[in-house]
ROSE-4610 file (N, C-alpha, C; in Angstrom, 1 decimal, always signed):
// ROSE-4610
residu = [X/X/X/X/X/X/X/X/X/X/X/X/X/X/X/X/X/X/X/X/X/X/X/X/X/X/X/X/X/X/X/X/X/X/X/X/X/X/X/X/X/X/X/X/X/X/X/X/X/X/X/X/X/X/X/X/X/X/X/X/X/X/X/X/X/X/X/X/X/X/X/X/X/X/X/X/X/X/X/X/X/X/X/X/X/X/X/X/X/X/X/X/X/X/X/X/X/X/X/X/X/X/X/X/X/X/X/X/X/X/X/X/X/X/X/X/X/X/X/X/X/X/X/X/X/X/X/X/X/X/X/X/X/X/X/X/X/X/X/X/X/X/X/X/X/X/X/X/X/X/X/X/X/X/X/X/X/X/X/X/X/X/X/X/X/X/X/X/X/X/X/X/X/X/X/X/X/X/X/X/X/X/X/X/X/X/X/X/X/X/X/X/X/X/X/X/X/X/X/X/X/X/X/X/X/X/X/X/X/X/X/X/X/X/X/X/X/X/X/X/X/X/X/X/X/X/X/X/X/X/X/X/X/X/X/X/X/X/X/X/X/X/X/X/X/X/X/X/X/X/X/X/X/X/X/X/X/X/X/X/X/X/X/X/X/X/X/X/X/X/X/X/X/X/X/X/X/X/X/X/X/X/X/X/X/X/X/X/X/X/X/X/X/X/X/X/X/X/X/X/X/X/X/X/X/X/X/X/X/X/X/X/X/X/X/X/X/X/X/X/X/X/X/X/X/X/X/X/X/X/X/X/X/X/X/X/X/X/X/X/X/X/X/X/X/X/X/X/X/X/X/X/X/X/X/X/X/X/X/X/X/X/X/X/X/X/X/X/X/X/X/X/X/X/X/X/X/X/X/X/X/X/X/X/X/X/X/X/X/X/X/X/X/X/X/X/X/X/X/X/X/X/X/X/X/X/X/X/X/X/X/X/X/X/X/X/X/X/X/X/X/X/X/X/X/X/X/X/X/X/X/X/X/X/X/X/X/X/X/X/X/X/X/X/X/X/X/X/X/X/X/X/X/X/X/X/X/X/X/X/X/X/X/X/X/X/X/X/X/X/X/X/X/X/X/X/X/X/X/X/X/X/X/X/X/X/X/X/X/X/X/X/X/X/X/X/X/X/X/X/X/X/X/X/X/X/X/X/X/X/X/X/X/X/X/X/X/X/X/X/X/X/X/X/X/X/X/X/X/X/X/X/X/X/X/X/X/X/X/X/X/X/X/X/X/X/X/X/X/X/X/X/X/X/X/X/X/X/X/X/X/X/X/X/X/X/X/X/X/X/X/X/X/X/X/X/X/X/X/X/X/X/X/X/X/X/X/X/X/X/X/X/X/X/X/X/X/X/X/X/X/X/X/X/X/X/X/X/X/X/X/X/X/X/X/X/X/X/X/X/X/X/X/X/X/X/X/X/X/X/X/X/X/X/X/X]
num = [1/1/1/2/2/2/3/3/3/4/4/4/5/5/5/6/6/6/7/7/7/8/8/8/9/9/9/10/10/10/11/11/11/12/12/12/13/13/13/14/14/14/15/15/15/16/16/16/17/17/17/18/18/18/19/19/19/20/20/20/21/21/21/22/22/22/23/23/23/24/24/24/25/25/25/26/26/26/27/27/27/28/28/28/29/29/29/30/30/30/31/31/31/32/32/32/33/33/33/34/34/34/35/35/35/36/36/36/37/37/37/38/38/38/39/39/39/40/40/40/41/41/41/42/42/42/43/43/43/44/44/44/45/45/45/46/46/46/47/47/47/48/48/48/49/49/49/50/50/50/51/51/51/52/52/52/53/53/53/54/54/54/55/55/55/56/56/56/57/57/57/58/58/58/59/59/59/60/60/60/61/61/61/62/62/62/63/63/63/64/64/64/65/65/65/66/66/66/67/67/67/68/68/68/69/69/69/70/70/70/71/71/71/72/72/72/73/73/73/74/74/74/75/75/75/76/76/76/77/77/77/78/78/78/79/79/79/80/80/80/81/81/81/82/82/82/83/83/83/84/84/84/85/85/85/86/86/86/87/87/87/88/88/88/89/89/89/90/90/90/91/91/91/92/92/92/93/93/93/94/94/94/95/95/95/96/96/96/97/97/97/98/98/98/99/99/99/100/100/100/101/101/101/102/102/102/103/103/103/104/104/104/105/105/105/106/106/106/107/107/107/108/108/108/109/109/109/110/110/110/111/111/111/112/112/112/113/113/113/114/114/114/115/115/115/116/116/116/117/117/117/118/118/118/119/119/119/120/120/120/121/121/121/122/122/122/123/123/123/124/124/124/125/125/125/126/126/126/127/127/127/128/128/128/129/129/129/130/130/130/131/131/131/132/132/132/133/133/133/134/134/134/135/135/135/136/136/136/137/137/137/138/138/138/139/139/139/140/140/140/141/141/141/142/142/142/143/143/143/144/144/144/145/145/145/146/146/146/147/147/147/148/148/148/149/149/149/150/150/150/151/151/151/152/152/152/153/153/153/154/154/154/155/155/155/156/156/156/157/157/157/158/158/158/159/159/159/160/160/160/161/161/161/162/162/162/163/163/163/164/164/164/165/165/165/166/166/166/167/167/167/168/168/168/169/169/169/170/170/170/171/171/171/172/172/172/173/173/173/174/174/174/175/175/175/176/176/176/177/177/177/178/178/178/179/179/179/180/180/180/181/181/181/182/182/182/183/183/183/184/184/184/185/185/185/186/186/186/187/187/187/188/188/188/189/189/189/190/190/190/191/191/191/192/192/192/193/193/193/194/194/194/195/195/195/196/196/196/197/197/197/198/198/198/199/199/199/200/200/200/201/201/201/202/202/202/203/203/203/204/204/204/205/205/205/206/206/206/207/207/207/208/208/208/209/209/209/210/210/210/211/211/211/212/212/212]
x = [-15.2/-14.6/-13.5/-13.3/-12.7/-11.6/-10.1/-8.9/-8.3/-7.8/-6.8/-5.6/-4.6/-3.2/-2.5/-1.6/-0.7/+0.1/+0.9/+1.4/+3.0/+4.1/+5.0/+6.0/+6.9/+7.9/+8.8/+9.6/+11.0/+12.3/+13.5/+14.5/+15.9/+15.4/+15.8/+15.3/+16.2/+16.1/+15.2/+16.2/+15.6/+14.6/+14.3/+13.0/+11.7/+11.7/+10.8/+10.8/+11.9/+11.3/+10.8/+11.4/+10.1/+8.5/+8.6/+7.1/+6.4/+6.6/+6.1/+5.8/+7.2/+7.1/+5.6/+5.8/+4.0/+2.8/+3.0/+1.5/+1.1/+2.5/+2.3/+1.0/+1.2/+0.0/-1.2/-1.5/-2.9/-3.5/-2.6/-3.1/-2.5/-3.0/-2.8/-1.3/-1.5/-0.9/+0.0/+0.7/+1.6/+1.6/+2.1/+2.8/+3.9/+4.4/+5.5/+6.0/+6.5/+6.8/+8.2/+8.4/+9.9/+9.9/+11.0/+11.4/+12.5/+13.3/+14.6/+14.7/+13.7/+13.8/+13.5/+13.5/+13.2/+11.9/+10.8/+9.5/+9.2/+10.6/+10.4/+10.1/+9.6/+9.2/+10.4/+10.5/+11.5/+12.2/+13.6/+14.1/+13.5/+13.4/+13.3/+14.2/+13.7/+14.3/+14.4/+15.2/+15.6/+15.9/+16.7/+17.2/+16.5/+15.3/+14.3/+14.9/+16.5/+16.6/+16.4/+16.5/+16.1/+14.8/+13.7/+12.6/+12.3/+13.7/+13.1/+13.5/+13.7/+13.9/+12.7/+12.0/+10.5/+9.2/+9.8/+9.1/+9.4/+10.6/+10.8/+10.5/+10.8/+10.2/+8.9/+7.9/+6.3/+5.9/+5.9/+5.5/+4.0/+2.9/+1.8/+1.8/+2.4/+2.4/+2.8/+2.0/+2.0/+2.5/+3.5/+3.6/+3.3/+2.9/+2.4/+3.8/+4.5/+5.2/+4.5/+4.9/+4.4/+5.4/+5.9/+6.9/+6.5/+7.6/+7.2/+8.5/+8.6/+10.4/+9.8/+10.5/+9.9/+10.3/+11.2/+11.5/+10.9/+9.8/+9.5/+9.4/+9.8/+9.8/+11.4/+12.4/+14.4/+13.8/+12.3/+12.4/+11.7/+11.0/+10.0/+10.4/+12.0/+12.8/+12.7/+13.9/+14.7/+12.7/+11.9/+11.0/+10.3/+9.7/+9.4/+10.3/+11.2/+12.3/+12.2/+12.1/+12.1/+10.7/+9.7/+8.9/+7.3/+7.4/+6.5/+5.4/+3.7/+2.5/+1.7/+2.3/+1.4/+2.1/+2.3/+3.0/+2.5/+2.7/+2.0/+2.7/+2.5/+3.5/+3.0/+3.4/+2.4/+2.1/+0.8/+0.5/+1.6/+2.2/+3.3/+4.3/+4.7/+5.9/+6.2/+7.8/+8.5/+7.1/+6.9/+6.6/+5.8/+4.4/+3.8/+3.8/+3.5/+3.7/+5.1/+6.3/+7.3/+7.2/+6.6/+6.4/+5.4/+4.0/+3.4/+3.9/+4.9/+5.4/+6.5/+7.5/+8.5/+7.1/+6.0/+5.7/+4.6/+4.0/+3.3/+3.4/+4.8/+5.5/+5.3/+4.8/+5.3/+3.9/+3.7/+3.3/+2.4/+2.1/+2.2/+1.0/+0.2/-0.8/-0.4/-0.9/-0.7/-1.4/-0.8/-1.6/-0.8/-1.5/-1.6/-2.2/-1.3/-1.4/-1.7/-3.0/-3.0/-2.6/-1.8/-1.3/-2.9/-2.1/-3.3/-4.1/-3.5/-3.7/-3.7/-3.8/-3.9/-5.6/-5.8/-7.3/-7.3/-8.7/-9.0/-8.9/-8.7/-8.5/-7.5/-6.1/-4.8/-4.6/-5.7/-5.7/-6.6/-7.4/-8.0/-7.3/-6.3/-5.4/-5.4/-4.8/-4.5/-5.4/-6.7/-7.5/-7.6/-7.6/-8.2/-6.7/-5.5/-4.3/-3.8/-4.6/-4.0/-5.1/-4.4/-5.9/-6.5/-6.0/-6.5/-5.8/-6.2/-6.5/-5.7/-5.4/-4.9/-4.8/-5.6/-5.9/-5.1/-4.4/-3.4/-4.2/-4.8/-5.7/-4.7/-3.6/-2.9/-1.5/-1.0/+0.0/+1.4/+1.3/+2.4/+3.7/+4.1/+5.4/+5.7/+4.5/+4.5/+3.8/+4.7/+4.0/+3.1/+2.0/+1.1/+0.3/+0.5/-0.4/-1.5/-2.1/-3.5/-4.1/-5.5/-6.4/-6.5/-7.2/-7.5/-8.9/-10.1/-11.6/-11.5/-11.3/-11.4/-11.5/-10.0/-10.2/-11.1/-11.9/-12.9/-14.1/-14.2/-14.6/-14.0/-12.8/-12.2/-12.3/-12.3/-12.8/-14.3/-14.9/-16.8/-16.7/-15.8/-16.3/-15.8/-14.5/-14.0/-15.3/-15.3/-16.6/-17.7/-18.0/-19.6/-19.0/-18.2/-17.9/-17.1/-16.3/-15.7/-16.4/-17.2/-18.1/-16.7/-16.4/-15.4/-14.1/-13.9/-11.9/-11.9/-10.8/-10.3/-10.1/-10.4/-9.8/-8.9/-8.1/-7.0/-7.1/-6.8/-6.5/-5.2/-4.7/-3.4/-3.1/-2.7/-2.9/-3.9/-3.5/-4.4/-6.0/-5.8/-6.4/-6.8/-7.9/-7.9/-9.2/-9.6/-10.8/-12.1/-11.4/-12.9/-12.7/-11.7/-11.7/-12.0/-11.8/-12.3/-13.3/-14.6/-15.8/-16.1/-15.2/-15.9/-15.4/-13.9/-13.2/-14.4/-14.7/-15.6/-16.9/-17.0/-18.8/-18.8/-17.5/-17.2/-17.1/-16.5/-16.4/-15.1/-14.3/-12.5/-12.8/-11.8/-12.1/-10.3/-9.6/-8.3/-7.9/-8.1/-7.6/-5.8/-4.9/-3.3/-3.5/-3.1/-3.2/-1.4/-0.7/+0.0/+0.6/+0.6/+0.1/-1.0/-2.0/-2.8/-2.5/-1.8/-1.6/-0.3/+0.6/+1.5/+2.4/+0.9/+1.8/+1.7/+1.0/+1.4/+1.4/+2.8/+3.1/+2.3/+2.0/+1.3/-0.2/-0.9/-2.2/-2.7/-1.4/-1.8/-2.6/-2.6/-3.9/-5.5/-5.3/-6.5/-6.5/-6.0/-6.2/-6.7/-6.0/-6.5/-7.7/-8.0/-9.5/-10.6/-10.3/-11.3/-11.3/-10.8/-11.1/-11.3/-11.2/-12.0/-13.7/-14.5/-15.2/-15.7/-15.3/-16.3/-17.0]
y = [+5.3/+4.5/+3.6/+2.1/+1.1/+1.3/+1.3/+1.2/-0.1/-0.5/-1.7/-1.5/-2.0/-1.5/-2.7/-3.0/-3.6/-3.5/-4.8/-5.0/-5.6/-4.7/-5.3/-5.6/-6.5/-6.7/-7.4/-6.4/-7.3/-6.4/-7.4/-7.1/-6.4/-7.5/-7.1/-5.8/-5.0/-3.8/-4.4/-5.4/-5.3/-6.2/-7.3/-8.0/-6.5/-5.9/-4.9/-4.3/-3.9/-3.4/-4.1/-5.2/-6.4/-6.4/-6.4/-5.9/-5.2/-3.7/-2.8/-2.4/-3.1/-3.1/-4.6/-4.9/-5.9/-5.6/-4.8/-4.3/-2.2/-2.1/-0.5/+0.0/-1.0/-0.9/-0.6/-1.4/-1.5/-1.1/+0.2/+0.5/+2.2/+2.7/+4.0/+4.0/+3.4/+3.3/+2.3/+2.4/+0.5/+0.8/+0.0/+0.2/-0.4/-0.3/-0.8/-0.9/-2.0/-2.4/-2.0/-1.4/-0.5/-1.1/-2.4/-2.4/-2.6/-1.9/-2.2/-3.1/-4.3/-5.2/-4.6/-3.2/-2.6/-3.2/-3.5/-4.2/-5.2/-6.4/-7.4/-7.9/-7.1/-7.6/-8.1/-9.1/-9.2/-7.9/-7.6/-6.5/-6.5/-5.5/-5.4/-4.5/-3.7/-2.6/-1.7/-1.0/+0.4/+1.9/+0.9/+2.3/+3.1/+3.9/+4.2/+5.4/+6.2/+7.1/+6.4/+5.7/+4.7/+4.8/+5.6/+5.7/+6.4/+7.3/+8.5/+7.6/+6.7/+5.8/+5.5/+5.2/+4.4/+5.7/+6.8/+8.5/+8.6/+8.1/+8.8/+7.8/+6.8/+5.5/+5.6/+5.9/+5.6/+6.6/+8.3/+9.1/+9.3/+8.3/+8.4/+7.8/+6.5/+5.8/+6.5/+6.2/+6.7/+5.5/+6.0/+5.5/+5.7/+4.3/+4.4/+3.7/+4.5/+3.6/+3.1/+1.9/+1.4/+0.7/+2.0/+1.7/+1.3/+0.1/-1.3/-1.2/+0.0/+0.3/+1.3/+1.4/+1.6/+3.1/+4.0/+5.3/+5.4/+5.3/+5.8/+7.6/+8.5/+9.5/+9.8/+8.8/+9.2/+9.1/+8.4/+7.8/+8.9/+9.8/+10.8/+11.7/+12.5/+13.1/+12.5/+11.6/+11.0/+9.9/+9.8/+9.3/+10.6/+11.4/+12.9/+13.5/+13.6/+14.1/+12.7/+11.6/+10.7/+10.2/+11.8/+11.5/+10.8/+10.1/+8.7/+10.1/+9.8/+10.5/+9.9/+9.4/+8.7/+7.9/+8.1/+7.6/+7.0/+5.9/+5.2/+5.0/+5.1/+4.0/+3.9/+2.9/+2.3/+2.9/+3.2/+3.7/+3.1/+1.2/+0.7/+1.3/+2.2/+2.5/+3.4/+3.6/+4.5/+5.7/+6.3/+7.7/+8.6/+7.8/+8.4/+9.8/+10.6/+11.6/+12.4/+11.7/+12.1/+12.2/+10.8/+10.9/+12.0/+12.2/+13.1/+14.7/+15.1/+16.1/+16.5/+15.5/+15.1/+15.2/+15.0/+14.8/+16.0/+16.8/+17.5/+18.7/+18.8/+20.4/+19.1/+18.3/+17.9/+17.5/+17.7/+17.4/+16.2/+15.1/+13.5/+13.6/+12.4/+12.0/+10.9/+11.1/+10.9/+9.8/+8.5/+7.3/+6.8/+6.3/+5.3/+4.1/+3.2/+1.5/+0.9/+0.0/-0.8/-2.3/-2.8/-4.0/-4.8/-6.2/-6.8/-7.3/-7.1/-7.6/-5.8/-4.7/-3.5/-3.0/-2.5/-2.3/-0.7/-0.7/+0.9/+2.0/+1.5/+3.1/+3.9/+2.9/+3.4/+4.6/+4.5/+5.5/+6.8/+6.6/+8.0/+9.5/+8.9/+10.7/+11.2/+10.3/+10.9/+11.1/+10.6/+10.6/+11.7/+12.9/+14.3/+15.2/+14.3/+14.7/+13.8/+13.1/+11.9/+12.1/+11.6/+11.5/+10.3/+9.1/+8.0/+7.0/+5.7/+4.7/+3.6/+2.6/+1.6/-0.1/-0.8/-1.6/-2.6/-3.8/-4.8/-6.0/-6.6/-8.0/-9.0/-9.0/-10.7/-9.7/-10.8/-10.2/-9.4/-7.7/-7.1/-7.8/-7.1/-7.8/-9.1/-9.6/-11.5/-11.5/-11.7/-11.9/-13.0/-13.0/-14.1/-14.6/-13.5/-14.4/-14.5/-14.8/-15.7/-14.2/-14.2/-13.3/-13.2/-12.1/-12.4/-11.3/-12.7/-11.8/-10.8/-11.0/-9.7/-8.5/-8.5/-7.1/-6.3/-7.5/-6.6/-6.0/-6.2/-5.5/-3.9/-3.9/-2.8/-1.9/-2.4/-1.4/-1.1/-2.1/-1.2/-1.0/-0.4/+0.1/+1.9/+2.0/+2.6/+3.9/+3.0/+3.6/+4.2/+3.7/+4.0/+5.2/+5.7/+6.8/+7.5/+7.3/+8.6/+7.7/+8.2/+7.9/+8.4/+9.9/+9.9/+9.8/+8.7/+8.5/+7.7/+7.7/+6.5/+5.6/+4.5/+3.1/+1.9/+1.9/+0.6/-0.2/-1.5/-3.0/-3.8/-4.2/-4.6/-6.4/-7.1/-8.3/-9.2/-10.5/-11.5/-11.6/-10.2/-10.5/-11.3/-12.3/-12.7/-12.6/-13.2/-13.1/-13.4/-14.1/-14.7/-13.1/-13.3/-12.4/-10.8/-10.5/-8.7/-8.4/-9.4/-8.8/-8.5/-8.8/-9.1/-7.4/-6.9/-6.2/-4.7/-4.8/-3.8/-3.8/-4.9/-4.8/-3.8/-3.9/-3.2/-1.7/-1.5/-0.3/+0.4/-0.7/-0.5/+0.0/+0.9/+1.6/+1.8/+0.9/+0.9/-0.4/-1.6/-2.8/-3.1/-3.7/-3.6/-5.5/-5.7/-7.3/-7.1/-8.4/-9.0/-10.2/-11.3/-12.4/-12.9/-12.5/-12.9/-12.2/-11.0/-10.3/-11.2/-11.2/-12.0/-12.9/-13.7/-15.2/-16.2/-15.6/-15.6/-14.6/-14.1/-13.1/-12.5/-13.6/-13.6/-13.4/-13.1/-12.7/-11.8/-11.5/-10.1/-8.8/-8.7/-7.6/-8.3/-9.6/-10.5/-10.0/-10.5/-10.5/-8.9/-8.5/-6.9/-6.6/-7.1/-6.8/-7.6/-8.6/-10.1/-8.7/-8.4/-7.8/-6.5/-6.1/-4.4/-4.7/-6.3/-6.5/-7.3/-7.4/-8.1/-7.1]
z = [-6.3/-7.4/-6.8/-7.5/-6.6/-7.3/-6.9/-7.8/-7.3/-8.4/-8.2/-8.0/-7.4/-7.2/-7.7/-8.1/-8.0/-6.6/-6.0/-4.8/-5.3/-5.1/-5.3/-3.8/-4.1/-2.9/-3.1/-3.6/-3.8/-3.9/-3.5/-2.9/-3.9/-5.2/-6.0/-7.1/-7.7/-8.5/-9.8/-10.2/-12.0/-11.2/-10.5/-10.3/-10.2/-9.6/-9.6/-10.9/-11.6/-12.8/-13.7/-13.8/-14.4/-14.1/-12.8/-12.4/-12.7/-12.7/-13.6/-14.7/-15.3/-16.9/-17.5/-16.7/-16.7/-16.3/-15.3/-14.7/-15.4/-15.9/-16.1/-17.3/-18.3/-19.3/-18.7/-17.6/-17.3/-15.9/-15.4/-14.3/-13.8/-13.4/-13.0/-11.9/-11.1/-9.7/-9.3/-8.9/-7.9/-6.9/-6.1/-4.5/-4.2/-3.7/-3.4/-2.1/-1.6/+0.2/+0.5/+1.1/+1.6/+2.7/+3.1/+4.5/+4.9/+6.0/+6.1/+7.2/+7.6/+8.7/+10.2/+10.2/+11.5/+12.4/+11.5/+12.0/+12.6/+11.7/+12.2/+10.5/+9.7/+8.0/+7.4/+6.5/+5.3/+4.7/+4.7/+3.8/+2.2/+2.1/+0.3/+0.2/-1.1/-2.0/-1.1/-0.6/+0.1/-0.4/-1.6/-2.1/-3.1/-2.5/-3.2/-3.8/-3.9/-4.9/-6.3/-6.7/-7.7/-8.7/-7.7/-8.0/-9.4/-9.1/-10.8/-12.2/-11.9/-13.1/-13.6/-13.1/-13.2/-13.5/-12.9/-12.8/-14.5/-14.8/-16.2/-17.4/-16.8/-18.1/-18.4/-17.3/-16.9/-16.6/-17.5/-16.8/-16.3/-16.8/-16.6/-14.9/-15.0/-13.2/-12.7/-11.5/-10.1/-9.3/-8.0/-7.0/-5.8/-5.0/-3.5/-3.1/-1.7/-0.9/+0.7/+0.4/+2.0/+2.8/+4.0/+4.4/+6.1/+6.0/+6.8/+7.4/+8.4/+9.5/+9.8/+11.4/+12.6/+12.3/+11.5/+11.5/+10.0/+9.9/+8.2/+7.9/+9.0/+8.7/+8.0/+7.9/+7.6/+6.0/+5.5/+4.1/+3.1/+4.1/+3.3/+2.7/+2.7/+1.6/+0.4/+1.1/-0.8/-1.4/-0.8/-1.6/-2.2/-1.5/-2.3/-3.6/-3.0/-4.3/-6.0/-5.1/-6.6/-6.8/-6.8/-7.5/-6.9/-5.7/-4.9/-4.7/-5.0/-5.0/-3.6/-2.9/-1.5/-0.9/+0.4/+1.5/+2.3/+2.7/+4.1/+5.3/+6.2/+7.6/+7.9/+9.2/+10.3/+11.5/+11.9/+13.3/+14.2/+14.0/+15.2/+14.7/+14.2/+14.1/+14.8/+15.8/+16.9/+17.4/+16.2/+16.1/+15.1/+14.7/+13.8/+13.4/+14.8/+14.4/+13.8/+14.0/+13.1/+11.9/+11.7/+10.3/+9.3/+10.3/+9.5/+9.6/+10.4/+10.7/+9.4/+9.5/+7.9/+6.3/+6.4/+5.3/+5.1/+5.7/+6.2/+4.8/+4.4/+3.9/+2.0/+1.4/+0.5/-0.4/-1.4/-2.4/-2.7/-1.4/-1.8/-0.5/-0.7/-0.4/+0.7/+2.4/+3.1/+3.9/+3.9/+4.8/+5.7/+7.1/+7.8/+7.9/+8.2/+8.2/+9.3/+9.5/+10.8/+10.5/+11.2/+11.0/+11.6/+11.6/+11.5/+13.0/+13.9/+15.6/+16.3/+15.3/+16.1/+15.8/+16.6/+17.0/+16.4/+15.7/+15.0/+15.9/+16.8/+18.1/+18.2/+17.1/+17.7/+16.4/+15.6/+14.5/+14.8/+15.6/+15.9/+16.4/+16.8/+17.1/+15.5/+14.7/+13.7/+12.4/+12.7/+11.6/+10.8/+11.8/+10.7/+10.1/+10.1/+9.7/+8.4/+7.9/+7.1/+5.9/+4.4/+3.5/+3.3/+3.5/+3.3/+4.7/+4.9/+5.9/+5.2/+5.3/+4.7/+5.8/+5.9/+6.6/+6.3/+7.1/+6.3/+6.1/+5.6/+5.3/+5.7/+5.7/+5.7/+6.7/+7.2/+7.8/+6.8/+7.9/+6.9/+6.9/+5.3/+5.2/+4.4/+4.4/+4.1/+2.5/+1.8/+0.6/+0.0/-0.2/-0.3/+0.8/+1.5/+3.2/+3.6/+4.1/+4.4/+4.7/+4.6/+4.4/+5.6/+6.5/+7.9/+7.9/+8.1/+7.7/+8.9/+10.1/+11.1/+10.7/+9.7/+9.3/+8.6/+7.8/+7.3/+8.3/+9.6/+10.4/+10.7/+10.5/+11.1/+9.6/+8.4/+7.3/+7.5/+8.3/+8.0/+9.0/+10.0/+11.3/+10.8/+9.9/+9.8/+8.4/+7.6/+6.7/+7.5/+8.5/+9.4/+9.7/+10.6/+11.1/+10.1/+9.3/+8.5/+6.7/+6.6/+5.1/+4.3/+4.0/+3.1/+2.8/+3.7/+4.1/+3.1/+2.0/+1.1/+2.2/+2.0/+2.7/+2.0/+2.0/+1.3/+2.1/+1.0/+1.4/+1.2/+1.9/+1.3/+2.1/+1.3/+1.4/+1.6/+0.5/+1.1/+0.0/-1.1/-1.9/-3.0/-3.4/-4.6/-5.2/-6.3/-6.9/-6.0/-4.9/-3.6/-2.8/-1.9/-0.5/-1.4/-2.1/-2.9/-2.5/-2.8/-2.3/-1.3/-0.3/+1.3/+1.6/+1.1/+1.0/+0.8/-0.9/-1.3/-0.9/-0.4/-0.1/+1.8/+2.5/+3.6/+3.3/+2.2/+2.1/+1.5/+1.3/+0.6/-0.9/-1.0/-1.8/-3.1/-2.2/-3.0/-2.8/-3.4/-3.4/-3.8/-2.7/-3.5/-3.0/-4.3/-4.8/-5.2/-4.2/-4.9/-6.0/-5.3/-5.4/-7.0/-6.3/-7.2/-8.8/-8.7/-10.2/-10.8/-9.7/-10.7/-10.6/-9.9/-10.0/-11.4/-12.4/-13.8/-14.5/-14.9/-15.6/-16.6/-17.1/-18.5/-18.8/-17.7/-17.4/-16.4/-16.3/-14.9/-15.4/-16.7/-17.6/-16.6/-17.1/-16.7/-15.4/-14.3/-12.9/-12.8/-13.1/-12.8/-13.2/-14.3/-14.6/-14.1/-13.4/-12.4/-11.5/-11.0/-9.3/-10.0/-10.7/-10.5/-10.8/-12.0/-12.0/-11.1/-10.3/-8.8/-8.4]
């Protein structure tokens, strides 16, 4: 089953809750980009105790964080505690396995990120410790960024060998690049851009890319 995610990234508080309060009607899940500049990414929203606001407004939503700083295991407490159902970092970050060591003991659904110039190999230590995969389509970090077809090699290389791993996509999606995405084998589409770069049809956009 293909889910659509919403893609948020922003710095500001109420900008994000705007965001949700638009996309919440019409979708199970969000995600959200946590970076404190450690990567090299744009800062955003940090202060994810914040989170149980959105846990209590929206108790049906679910949150994904996708954290884009080189120590994403300092973030795996206070995100657990406020509520966040799936965690990502990056294989380039300091110390993956910190991170899956921190998250290991918690309640929440566990992913790794390959940026976009890192090769599927650097994920196989950790493949049989994680529940889902999460591939970056456009450069992480960059809101609206150019698609990069490569990767959809590293999602059907990843499908051939592990048939039941969730696979996510994150950046770079729109109503063209989805297919190339789902026909590889992605199975969690996170669209930013394209959902809400008009407010007022993001019901629409969400429903263009689940029916491709």
């Amino acid at each position: 089953m293909i889910e659509i995610i919403p893609g948020i990234t922003e710095k500001n508080w109420d900008a994000f809750v705007a965001k949700v309060a638009l996309v919440a009607p019409f979708t199970q899940w969000i995600h959200l980009n946590v970076s404190d500049g450690s990567m090299g990414t744009p800062e955003t929203l940090t202060d994810v105790s914040k989170l149980t606001e959105i846990a209590s407004s929206y108790p049906e939503l679910r949150i994904e964080v996708h954290l884009l700083t080189a120590n994403p295991e300092k973030y795996v407490r206070p995100l657990a505690d406020s509520g966040v159902k799936r965690l990502i970092a990056h294989v380039e970050s300091n110390d993956p396995r910190l991170f899956l060591e921190a998250v290991k003991f918690d309640e929440v659904e566990v992913g790794l990120a390959l940026d976009g110039t890192t090769e599927v190999e650097q994920l196989e230590p950790f493949l049989e410790e994680i529940d889902f995969v999460s591939i970056m389509t456009a450069e992480a970090g960059v809101s609206g960024g150019t698609f990069l077809p490569e990767a959809v090699e590293k999602v059907k290389l990843i499908r051939q060998n592990y048939p039941d791993l969730p696979i996510e996509v994150v950046g770079g999606i729109t109503d063209v690049t989805v297919k190339a995405v789902k026909d590889a084998g992605a199975t969690r589409i996170v669209a930013g851009d394209y959902i809400f770069h008009d407010p007022g049809a993001a019901a629409e956009a969400i429903e263009s890319l689940k029916s491709i």
